[in-house]
Each structure stands twice: as structure tokens, then as C-alpha cells.
PDB file of N, H, CA, C and O in Angstrom:
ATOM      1  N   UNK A   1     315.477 145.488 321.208  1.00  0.00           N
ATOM      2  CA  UNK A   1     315.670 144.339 322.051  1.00  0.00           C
ATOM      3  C   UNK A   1     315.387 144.708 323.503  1.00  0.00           C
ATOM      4  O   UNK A   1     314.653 144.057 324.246  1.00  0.00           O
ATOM      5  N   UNK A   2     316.041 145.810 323.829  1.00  0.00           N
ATOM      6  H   UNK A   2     316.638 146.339 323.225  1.00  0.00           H
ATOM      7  CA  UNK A   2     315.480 146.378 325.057  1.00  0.00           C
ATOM      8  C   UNK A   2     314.136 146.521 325.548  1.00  0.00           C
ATOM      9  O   UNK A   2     313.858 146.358 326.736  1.00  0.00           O
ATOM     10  N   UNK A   3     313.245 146.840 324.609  1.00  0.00           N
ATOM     11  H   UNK A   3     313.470 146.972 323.644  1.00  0.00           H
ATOM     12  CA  UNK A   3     311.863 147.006 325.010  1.00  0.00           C
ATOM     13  C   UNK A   3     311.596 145.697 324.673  1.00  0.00           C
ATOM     14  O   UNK A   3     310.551 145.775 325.319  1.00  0.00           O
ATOM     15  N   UNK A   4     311.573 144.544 324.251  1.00  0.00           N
ATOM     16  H   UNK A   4     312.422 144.481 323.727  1.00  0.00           H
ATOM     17  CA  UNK A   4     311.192 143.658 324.025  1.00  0.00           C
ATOM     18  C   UNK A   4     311.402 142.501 325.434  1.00  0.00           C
ATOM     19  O   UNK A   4     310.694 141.578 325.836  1.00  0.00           O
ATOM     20  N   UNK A   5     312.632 143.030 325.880  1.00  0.00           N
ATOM     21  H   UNK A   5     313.207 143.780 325.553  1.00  0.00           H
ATOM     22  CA  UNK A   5     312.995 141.987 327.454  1.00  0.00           C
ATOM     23  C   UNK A   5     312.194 143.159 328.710  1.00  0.00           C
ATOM     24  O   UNK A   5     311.639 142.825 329.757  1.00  0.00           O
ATOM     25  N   UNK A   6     312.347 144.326 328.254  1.00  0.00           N
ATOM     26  H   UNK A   6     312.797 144.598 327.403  1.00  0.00           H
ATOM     27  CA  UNK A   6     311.431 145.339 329.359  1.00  0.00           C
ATOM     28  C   UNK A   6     309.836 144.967 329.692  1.00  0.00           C
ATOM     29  O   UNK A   6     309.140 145.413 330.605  1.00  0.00           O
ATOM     30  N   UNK A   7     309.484 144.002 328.650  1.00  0.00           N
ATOM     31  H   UNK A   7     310.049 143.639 327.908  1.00  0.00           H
ATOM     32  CA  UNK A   7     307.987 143.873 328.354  1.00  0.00           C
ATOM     33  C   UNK A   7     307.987 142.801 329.643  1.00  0.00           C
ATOM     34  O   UNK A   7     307.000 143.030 330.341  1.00  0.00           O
ATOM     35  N   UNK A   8     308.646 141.909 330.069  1.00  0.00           N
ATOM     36  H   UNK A   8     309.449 141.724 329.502  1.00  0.00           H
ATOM     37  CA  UNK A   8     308.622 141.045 331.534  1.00  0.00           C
ATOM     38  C   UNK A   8     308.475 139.252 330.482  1.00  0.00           C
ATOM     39  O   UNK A   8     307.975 139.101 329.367  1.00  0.00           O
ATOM     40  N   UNK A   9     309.045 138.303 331.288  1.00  0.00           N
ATOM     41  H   UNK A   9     309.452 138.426 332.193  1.00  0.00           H
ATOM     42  CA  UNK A   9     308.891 137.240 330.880  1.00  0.00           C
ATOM     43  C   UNK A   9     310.089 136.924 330.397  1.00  0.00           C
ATOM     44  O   UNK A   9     310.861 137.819 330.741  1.00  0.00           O
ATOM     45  N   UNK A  10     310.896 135.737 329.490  1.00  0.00           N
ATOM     46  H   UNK A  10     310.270 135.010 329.210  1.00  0.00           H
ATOM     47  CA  UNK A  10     311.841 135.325 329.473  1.00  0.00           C
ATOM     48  C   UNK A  10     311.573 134.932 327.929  1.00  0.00           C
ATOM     49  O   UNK A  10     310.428 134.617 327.606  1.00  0.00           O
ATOM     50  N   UNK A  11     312.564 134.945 327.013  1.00  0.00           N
ATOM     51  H   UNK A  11     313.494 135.201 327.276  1.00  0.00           H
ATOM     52  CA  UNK A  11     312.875 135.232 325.891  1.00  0.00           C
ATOM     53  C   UNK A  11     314.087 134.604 325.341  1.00  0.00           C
ATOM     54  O   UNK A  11     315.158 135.207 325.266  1.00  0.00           O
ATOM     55  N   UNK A  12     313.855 133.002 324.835  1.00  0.00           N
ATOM     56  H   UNK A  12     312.985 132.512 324.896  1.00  0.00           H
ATOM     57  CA  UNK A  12     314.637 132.444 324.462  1.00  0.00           C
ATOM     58  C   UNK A  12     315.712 133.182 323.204  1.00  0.00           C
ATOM     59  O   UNK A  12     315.119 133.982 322.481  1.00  0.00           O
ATOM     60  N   UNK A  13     316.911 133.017 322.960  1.00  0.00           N
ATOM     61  H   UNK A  13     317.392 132.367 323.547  1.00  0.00           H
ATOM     62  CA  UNK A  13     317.444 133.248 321.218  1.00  0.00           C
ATOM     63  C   UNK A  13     316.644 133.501 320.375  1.00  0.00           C
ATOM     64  O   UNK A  13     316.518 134.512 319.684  1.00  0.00           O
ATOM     65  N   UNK A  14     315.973 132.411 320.417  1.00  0.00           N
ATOM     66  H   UNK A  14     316.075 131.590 320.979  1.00  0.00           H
ATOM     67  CA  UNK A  14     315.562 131.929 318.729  1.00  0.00           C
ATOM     68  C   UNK A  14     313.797 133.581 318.839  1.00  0.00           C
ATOM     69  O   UNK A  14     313.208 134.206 317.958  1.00  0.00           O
ATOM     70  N   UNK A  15     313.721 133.569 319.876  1.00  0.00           N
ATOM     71  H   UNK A  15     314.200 133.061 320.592  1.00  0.00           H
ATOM     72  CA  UNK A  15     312.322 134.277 320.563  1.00  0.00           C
ATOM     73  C   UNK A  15     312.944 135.495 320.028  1.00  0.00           C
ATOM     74  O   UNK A  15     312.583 135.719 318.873  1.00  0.00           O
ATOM     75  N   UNK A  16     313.654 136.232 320.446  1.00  0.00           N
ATOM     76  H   UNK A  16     313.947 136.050 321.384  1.00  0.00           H
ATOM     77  CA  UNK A  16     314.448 137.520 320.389  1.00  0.00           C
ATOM     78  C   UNK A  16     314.644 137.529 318.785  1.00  0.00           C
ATOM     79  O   UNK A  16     313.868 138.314 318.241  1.00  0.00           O
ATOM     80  N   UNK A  17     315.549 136.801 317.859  1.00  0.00           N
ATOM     81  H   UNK A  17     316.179 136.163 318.302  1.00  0.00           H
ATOM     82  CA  UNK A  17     315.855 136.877 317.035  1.00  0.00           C
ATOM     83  C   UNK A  17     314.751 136.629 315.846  1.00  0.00           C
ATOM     84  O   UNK A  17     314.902 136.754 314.631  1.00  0.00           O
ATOM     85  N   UNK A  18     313.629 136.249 316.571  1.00  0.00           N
ATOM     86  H   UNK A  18     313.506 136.147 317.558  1.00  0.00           H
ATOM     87  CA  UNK A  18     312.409 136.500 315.439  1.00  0.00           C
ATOM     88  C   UNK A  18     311.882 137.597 315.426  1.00  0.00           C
ATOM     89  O   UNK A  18     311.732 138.252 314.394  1.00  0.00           O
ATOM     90  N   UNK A  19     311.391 138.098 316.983  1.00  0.00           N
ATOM     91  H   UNK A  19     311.514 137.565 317.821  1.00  0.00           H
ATOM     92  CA  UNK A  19     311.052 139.839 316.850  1.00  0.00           C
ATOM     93  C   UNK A  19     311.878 141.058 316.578  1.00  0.00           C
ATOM     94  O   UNK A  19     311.473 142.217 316.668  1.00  0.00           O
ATOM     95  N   UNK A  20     313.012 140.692 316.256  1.00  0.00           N
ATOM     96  H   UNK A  20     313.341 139.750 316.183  1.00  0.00           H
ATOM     97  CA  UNK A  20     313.682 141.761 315.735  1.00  0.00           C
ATOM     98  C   UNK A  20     313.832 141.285 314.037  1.00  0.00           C
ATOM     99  O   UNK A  20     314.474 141.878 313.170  1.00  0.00           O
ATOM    100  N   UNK A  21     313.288 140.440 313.940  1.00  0.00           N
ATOM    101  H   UNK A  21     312.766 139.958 314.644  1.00  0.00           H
ATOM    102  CA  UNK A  21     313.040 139.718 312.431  1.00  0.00           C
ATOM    103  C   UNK A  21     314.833 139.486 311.939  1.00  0.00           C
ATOM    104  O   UNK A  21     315.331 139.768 310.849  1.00  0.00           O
ATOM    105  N   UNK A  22     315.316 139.063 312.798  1.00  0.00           N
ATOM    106  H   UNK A  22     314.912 138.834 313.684  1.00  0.00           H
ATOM    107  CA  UNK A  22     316.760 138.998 312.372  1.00  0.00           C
ATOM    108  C   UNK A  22     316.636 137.219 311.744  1.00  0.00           C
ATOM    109  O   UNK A  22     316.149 136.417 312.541  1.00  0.00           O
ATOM    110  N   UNK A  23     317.049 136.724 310.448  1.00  0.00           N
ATOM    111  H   UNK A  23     317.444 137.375 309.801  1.00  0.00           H
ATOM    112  CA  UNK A  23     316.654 135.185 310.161  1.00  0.00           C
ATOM    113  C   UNK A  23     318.276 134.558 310.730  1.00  0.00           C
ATOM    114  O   UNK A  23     319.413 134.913 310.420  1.00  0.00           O
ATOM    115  N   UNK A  24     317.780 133.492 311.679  1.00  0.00           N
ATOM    116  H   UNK A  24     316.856 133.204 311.930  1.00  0.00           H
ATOM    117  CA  UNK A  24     318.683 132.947 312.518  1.00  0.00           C
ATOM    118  C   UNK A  24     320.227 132.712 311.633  1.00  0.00           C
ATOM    119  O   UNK A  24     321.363 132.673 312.104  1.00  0.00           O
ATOM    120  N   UNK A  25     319.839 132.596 310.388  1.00  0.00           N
ATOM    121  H   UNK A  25     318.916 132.627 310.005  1.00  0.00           H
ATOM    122  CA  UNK A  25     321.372 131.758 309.177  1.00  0.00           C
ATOM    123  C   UNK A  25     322.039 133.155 308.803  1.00  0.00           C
ATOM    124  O   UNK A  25     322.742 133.166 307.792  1.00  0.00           O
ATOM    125  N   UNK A  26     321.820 134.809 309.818  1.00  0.00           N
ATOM    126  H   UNK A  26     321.249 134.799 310.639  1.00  0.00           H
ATOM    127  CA  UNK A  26     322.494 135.669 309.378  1.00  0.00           C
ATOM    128  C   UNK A  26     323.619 135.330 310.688  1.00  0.00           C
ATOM    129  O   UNK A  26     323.308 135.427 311.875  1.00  0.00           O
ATOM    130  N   UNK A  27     325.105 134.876 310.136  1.00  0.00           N
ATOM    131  H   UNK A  27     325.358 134.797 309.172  1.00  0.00           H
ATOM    132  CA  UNK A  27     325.866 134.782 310.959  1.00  0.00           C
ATOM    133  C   UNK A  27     326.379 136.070 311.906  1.00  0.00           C
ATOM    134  O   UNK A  27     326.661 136.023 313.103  1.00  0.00           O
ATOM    135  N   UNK A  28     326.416 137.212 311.029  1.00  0.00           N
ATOM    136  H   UNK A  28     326.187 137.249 310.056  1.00  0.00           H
ATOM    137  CA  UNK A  28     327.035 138.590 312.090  1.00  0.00           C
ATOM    138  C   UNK A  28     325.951 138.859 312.818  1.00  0.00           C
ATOM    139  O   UNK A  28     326.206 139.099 313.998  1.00  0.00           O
ATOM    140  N   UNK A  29     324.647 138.906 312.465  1.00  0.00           N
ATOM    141  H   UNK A  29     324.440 138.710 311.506  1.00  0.00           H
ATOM    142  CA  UNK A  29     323.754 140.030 313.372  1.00  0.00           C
ATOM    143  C   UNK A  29     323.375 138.839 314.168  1.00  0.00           C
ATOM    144  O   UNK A  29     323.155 139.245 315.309  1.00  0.00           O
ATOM    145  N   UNK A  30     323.144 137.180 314.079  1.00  0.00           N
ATOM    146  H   UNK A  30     323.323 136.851 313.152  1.00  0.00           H
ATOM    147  CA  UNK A  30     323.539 136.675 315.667  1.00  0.00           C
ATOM    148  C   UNK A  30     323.918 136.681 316.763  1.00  0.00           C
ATOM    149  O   UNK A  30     323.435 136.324 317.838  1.00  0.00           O
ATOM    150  N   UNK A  31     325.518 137.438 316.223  1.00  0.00           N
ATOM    151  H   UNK A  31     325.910 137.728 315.350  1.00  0.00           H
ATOM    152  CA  UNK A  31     326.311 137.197 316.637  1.00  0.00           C
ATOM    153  C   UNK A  31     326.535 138.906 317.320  1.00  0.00           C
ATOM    154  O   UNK A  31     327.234 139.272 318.265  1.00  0.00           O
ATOM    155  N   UNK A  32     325.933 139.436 316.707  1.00  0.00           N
ATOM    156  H   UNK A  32     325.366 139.139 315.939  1.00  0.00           H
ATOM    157  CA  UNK A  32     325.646 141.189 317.343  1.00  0.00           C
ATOM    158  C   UNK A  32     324.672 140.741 318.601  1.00  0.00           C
ATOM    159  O   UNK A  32     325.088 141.060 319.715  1.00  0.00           O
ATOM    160  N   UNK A  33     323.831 140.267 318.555  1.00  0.00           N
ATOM    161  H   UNK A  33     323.493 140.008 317.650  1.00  0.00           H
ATOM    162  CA  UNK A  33     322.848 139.980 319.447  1.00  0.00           C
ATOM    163  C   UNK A  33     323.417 139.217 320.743  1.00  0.00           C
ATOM    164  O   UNK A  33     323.070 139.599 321.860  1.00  0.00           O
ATOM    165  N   UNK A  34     324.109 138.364 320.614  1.00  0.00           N
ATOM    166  H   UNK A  34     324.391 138.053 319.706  1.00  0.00           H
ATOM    167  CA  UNK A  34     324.527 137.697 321.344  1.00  0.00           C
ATOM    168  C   UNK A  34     326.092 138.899 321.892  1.00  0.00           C
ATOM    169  O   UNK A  34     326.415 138.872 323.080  1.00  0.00           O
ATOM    170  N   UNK A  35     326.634 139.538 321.213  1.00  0.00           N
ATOM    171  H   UNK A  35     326.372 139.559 320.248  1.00  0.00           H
ATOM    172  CA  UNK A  35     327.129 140.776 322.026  1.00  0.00           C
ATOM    173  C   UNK A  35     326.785 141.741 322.980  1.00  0.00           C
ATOM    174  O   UNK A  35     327.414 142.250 323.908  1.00  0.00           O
ATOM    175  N   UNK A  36     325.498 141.897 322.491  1.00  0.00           N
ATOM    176  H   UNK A  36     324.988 141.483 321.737  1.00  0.00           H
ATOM    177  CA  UNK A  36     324.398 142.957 323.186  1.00  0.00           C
ATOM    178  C   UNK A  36     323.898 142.366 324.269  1.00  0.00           C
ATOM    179  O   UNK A  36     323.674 143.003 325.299  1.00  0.00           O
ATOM    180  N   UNK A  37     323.658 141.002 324.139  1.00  0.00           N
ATOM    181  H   UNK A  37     323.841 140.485 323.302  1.00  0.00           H
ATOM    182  CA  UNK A  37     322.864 140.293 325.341  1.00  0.00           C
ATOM    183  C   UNK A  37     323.934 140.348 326.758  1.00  0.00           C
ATOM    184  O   UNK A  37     323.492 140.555 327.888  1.00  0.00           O
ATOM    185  N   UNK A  38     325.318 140.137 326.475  1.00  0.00           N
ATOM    186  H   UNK A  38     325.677 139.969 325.557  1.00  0.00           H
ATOM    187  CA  UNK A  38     326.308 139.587 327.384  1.00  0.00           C
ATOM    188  C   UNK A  38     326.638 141.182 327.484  1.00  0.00           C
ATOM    189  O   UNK A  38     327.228 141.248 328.562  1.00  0.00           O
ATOM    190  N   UNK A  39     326.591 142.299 327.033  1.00  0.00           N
ATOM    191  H   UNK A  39     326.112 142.246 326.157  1.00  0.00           H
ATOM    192  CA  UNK A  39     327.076 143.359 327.691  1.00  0.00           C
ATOM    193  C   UNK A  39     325.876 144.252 328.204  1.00  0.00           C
ATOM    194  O   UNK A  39     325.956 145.456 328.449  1.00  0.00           O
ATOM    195  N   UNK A  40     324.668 143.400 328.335  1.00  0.00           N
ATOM    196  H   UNK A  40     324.603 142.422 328.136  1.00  0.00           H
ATOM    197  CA  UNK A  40     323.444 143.969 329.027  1.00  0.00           C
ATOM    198  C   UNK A  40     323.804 143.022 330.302  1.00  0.00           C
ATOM    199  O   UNK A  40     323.576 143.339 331.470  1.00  0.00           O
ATOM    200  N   UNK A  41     324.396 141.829 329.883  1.00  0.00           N
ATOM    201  H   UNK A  41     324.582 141.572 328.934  1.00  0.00           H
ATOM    202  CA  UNK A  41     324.119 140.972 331.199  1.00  0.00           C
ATOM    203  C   UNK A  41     325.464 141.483 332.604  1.00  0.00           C
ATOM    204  O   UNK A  41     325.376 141.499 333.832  1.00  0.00           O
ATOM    205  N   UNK A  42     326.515 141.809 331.725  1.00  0.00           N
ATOM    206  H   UNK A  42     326.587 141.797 330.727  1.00  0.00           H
ATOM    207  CA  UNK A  42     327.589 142.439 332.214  1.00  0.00           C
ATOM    208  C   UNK A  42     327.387 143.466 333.702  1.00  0.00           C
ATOM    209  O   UNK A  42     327.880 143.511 334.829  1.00  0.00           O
ATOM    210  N   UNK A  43     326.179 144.340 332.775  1.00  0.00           N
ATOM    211  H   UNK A  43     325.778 144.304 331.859  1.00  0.00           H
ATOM    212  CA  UNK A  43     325.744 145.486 333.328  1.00  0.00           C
ATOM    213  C   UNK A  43     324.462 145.032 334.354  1.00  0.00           C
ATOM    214  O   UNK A  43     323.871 145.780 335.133  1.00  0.00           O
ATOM    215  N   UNK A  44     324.289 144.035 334.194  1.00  0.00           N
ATOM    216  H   UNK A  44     324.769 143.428 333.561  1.00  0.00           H
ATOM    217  CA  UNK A  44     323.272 143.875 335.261  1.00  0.00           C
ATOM    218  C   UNK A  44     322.042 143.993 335.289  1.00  0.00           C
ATOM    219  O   UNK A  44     321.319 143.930 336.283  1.00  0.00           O
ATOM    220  N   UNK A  45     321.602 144.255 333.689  1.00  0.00           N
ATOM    221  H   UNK A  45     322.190 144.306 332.882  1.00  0.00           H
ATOM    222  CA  UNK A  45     320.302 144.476 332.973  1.00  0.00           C
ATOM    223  C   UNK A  45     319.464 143.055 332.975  1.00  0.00           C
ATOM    224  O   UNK A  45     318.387 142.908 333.554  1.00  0.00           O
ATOM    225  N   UNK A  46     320.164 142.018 332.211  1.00  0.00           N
ATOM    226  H   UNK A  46     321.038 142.138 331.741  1.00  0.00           H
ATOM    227  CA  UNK A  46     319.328 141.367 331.679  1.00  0.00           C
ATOM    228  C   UNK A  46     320.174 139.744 332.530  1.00  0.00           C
ATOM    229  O   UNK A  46     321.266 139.753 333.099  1.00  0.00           O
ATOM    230  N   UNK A  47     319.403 138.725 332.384  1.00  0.00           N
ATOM    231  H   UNK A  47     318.516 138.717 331.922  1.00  0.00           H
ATOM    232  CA  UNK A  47     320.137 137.607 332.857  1.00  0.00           C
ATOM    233  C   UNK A  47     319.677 136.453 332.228  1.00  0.00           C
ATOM    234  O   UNK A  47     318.515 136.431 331.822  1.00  0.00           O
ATOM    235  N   UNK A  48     320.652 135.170 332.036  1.00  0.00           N
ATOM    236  H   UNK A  48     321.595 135.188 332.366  1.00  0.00           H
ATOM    237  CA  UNK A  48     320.333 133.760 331.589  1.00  0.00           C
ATOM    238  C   UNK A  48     319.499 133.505 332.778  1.00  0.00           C
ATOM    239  O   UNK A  48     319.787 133.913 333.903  1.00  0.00           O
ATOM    240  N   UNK A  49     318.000 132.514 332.352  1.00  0.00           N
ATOM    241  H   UNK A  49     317.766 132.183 331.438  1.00  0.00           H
ATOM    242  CA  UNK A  49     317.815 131.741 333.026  1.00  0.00           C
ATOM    243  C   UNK A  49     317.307 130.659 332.635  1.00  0.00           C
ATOM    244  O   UNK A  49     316.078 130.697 332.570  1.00  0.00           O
ATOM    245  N   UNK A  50     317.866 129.536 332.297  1.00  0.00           N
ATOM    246  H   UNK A  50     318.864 129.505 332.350  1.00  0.00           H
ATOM    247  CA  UNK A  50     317.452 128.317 331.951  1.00  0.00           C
ATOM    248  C   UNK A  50     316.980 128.510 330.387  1.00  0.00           C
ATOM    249  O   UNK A  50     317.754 128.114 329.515  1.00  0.00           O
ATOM    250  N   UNK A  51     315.811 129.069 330.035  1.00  0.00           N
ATOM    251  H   UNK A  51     315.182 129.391 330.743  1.00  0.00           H
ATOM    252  CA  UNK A  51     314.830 129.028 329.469  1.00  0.00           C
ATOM    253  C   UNK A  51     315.543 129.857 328.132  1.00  0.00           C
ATOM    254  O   UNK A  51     315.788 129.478 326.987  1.00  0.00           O
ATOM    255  N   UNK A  52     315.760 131.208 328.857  1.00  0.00           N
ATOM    256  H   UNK A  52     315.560 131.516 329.787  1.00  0.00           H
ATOM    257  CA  UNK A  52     315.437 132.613 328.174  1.00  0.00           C
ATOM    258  C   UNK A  52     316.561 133.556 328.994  1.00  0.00           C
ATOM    259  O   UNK A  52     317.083 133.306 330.081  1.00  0.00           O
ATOM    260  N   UNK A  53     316.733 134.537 328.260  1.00  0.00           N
ATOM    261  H   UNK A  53     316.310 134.740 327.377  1.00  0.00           H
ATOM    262  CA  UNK A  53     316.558 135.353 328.612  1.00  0.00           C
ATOM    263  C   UNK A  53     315.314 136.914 329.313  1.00  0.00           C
ATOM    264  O   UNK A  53     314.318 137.522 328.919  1.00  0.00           O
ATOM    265  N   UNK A  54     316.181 136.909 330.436  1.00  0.00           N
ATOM    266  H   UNK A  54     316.990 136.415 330.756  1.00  0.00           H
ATOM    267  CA  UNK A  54     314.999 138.199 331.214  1.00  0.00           C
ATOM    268  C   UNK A  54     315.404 139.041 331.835  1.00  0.00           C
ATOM    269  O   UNK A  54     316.332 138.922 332.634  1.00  0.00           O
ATOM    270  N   UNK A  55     314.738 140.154 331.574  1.00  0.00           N
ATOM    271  H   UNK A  55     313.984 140.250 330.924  1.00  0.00           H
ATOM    272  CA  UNK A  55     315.201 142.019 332.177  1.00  0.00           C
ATOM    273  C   UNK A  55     315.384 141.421 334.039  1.00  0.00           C
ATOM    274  O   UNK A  55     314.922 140.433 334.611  1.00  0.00           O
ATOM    275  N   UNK A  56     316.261 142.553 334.520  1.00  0.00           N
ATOM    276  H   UNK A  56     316.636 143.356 334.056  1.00  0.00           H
ATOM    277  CA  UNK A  56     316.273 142.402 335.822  1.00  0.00           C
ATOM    278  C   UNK A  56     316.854 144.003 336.364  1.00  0.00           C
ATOM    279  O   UNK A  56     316.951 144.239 337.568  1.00  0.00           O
ATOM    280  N   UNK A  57     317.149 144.848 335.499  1.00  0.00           N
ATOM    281  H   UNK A  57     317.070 144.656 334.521  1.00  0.00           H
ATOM    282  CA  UNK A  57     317.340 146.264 335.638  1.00  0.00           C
ATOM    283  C   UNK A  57     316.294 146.986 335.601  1.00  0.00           C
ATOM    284  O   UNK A  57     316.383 148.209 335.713  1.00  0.00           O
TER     285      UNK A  57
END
């Protein structure tokens, strides 16, 4: 996921959760993702914007 928001541009859910081939109706690894996203965003890595998500570290 990291190299995938490192690549530049903004990266909706549904965007992210296809290139990691995760199929959206798996309730935990959503829900891993959406852990990972908010403790990248925590840290100052990555940020909501409108759209997507995008690297900023």
C-alpha cells in the first residue's frame, strides 16, 4: 500500500483495495486497510482529500 500511495496521485478505497486485490465484501482486511490508512495518516504520511487518498511524507 505504501508503494502504491508513494507512486504520487490520489487513490480512492475502492482504488487501493483493488491493487492490493483485497475483494471489497472481505469485512476484516477492509477494515485492516482502513487501520493502516488512519495510522499512516496519524503519522503524517498519507492524507484524505476529497477524492482519495495521497502520500504527503
Amino acid at each position: 500500500m505504501i508503494d502504491l500511495l508513494r507512486e504520487g496521485g490520489s487513490y480512492s478505497q475502492e482504488e487501493i483495495l483493488a491493487q492490493l486485490n483485497i475483494n471489497p465484501s472481505d469485512v476484516d482486511l477492509v477494515k485492516a486497510v482502513d487501520r493502516q490508512l488512519e495510522a499512516l495518516e496519524a503519522y503524517g504520511l498519507v492524507e484524505y482529500k476529497g477524492r482519495g487518498w495521497r502520500w504527503t511524507g
